[in-house]
TIVO-2410 file (N, C-alpha, C; in nm, 3 decimals):
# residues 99
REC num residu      c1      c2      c3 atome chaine
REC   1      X  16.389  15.258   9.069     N      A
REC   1      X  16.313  15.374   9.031    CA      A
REC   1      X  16.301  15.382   8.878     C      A
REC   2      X  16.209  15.404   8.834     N      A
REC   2      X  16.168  15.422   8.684    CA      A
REC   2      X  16.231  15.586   8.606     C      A
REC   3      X  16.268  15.562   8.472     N      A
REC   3      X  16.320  15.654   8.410    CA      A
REC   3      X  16.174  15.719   8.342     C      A
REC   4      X  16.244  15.850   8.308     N      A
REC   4      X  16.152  15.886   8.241    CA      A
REC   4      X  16.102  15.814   8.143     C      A
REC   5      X  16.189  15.795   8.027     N      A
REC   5      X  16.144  15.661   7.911    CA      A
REC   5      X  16.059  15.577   7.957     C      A
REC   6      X  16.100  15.495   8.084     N      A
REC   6      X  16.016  15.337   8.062    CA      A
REC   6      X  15.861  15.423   8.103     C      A
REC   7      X  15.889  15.542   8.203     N      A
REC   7      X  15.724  15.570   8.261    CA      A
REC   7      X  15.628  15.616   8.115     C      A
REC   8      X  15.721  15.707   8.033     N      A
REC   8      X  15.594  15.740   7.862    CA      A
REC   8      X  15.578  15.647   7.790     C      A
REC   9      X  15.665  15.489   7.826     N      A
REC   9      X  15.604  15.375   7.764    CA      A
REC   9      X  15.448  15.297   7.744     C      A
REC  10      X  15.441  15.385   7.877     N      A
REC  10      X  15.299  15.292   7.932    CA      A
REC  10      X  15.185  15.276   7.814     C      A
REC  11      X  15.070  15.194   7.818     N      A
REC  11      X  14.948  15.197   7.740    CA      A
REC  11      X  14.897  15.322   7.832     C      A
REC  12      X  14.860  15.345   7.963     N      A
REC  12      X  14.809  15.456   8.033    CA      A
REC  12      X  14.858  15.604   7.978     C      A
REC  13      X  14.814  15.639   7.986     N      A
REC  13      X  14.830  15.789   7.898    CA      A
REC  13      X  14.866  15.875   8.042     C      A
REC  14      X  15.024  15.929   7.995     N      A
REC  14      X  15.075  16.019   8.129    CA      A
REC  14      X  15.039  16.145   8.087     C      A
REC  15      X  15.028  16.218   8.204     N      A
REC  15      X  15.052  16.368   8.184    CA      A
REC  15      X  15.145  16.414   8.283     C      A
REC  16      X  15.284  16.519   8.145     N      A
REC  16      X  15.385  16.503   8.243    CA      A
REC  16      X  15.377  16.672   8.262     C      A
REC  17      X  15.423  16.724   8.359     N      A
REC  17      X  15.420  16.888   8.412    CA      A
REC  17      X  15.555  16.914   8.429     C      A
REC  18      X  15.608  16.976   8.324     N      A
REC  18      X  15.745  17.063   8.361    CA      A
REC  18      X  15.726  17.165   8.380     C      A
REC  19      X  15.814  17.173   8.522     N      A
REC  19      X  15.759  17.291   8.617    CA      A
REC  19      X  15.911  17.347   8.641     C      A
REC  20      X  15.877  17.467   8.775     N      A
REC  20      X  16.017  17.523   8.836    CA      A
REC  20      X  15.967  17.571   8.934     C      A
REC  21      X  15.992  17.545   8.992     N      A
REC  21      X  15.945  17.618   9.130    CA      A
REC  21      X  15.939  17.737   9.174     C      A
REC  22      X  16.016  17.831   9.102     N      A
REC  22      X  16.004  17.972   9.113    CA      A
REC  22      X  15.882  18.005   8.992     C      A
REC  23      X  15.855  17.946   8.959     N      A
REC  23      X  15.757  18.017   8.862    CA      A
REC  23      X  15.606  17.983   8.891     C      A
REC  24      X  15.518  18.155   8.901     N      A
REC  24      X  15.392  18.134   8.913    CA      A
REC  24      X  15.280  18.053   8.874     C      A
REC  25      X  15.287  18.060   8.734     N      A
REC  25      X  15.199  17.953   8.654    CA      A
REC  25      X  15.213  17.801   8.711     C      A
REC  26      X  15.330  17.780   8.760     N      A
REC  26      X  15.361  17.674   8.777    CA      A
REC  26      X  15.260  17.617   8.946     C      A
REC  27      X  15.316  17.691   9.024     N      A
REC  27      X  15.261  17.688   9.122    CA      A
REC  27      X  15.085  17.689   9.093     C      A
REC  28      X  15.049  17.778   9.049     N      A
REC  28      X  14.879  17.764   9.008    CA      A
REC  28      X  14.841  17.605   8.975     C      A
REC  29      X  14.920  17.556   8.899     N      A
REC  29      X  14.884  17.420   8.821    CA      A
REC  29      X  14.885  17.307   8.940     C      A
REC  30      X  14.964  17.345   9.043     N      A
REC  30      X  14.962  17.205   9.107    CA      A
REC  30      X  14.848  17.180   9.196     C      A
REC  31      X  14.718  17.251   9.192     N      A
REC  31      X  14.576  17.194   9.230    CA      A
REC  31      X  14.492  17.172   9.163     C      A
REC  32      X  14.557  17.223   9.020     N      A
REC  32      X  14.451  17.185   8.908    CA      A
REC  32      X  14.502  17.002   8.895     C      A
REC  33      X  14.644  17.002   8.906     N      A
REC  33      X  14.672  16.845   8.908    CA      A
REC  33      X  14.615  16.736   8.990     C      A
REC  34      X  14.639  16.801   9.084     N      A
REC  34      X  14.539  16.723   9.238    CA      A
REC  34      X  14.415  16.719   9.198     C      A
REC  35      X  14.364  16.832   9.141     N      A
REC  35      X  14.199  16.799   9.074    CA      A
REC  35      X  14.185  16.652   8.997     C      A
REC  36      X  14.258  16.721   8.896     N      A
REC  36      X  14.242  16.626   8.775    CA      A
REC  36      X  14.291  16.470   8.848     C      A
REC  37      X  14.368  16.402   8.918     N      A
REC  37      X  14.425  16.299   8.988    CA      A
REC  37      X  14.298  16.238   9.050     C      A
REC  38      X  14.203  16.303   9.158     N      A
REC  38      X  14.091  16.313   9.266    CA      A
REC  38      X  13.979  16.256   9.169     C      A
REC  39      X  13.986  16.298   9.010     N      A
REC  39      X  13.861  16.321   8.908    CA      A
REC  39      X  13.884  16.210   8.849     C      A
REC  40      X  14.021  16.160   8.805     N      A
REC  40      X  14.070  16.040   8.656    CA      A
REC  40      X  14.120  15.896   8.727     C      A
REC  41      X  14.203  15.952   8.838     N      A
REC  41      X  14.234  15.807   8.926    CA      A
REC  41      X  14.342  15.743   8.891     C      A
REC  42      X  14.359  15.617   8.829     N      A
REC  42      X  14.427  15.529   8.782    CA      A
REC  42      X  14.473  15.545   8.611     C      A
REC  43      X  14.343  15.602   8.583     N      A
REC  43      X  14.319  15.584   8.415    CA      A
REC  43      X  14.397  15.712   8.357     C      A
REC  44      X  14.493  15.778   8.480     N      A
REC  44      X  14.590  15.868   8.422    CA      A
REC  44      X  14.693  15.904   8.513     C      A
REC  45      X  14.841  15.878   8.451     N      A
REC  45      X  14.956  15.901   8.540    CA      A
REC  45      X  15.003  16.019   8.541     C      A
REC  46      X  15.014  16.106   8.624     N      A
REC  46      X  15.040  16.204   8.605    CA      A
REC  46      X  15.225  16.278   8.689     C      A
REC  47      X  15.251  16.300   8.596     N      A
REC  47      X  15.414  16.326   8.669    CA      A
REC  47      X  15.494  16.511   8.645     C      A
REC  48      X  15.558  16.509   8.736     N      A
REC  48      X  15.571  16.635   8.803    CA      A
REC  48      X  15.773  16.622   8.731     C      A
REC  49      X  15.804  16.734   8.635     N      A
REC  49      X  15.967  16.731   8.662    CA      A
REC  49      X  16.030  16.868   8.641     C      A
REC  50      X  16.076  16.876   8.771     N      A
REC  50      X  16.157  16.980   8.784    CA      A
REC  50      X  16.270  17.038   8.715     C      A
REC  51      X  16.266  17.146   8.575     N      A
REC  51      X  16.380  17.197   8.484    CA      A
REC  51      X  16.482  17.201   8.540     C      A
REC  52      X  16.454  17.234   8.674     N      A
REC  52      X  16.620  17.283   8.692    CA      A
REC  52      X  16.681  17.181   8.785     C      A
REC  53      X  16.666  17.063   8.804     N      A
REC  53      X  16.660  16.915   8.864    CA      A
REC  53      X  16.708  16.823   8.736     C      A
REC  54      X  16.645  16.869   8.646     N      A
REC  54      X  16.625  16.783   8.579    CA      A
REC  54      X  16.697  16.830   8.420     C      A
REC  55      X  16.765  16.899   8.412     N      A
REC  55      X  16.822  16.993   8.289    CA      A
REC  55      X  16.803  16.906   8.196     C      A
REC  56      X  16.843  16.786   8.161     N      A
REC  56      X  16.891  16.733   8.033    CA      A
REC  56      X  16.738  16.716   7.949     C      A
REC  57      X  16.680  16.663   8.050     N      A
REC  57      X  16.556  16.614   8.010    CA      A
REC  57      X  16.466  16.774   7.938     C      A
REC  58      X  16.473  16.866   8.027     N      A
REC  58      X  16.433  16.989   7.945    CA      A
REC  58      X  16.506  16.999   7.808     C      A
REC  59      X  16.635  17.022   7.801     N      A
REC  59      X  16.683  17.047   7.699    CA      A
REC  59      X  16.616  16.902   7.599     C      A
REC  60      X  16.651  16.802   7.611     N      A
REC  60      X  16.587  16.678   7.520    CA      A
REC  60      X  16.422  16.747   7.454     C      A
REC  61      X  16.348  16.800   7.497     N      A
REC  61      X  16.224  16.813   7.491    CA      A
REC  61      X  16.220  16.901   7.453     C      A
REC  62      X  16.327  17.018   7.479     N      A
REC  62      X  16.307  17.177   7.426    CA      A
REC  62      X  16.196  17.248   7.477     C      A
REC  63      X  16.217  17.235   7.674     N      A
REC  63      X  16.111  17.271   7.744    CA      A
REC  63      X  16.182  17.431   7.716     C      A
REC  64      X  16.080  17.531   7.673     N      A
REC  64      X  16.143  17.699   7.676    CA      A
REC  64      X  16.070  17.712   7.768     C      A
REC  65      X  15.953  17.724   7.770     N      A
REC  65      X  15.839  17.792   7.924    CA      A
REC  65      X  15.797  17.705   7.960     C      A
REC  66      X  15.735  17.750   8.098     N      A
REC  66      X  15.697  17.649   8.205    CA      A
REC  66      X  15.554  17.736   8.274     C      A
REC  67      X  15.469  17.632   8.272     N      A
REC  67      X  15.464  17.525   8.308    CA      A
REC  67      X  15.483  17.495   8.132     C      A
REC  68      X  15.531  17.353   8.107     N      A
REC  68      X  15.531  17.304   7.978    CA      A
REC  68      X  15.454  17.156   8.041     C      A
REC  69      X  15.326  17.165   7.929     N      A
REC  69      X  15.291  17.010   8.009    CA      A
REC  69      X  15.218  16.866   7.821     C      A
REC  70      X  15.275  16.777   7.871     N      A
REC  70      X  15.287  16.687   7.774    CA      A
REC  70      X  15.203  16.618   7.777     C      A
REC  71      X  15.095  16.472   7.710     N      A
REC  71      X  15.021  16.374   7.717    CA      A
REC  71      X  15.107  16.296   7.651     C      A
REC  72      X  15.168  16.190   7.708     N      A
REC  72      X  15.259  16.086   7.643    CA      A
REC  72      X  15.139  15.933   7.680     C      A
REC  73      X  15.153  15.865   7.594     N      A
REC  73      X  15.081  15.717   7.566    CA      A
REC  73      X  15.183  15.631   7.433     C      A
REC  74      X  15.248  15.528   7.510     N      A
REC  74      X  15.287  15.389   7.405    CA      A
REC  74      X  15.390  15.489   7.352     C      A
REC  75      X  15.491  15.542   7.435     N      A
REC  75      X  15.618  15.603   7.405    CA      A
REC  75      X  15.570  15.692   7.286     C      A
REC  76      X  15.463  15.765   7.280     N      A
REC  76      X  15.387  15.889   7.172    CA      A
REC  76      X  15.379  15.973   7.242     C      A
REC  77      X  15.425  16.084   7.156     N      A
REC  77      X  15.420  16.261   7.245    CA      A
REC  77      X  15.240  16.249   7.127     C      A
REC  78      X  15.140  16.253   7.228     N      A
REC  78      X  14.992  16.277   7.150    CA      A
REC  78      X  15.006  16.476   7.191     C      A
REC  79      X  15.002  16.528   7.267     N      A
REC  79      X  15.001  16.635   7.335    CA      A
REC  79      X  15.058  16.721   7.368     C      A
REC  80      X  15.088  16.866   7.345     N      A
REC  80      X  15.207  16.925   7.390    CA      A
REC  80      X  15.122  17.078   7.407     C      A
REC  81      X  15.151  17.172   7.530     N      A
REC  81      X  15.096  17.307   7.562    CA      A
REC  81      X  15.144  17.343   7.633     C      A
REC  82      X  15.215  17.493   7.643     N      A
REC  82      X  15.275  17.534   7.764    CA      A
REC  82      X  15.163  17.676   7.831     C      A
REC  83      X  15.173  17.669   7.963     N      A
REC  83      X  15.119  17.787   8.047    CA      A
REC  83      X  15.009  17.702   8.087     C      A
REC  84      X  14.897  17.772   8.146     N      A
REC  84      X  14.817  17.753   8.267    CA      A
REC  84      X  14.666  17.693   8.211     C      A
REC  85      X  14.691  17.534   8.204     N      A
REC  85      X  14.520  17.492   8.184    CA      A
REC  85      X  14.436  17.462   8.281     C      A
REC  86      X  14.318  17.453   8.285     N      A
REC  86      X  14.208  17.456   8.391    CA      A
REC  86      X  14.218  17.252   8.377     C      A
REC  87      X  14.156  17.219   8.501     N      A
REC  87      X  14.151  17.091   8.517    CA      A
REC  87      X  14.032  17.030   8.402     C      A
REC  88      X  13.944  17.128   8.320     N      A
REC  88      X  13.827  17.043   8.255    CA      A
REC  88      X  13.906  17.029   8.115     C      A
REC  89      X  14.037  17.187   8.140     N      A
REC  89      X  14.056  17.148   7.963    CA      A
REC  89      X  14.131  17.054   7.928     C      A
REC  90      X  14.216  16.966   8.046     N      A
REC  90      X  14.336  16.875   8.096    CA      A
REC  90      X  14.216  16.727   8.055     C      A
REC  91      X  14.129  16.791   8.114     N      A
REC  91      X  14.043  16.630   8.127    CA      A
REC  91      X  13.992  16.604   8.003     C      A
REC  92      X  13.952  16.710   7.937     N      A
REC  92      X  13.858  16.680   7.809    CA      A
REC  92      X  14.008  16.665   7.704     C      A
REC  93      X  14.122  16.696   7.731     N      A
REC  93      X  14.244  16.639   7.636    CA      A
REC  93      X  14.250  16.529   7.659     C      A
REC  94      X  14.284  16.470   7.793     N      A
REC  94      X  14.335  16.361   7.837    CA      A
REC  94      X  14.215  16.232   7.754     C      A
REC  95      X  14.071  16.261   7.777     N      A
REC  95      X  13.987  16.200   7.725    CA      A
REC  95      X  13.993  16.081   7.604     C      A
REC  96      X  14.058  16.150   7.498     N      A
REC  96      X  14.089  16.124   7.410    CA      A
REC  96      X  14.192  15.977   7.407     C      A
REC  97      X  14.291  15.998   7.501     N      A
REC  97      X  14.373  15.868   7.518    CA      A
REC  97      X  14.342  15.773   7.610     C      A
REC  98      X  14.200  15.801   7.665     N      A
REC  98      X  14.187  15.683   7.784    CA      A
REC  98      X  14.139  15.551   7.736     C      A
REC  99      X  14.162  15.449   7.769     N      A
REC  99      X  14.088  15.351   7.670    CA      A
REC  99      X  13.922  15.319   7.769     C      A
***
């Protein structure tokens, strides 16, 4: 199974979603993800990690709110926004790192 590290290595530009499951915003986002997945395909990885699963990695990142969601490409934080984006404003960010 792949670590977080080797997966923000990629040339593919991830988008990662720190989420919690008790939280609303959070829940909203996960069909805007399925959107955006249905819309980009291959040409974007998109990964899901649970704060409270996953503590260290929040604290490493200094996730405070959630949803907290990242664009990582070639082990580069390009991207960082927390709370609730629509799938066009995800796409027209993501844009930018696709080759």
């Amino acid at each position: 199974m792949e670590t977080f590290d080797e997966i923000i290595q990629s040339p593919t530009p991830v988008l990662v979603d720190f989420f919690a499951t008790w939280c609303g915003p959070c829940k909203m986002m996960h069909p805007v993800l399925e959107e955006l997945h249905a819309k980009l395909g291959d040409k974007v990885r998109i990964i899901k990690v649970d704060i409270d699963k996953n503590e260290l990695l929040a604290q490493k990142y200094m996730i405070q709110s959630v949803p907290t969601l990242m664009i990582w490409k070639n082990n580069k934080l390009e991207w960082r926004g927390a709370g609730y984006h629509t799938s066009a404003d995800l796409e027209r960010m993501l844009s930018a790192y696709i080759d």
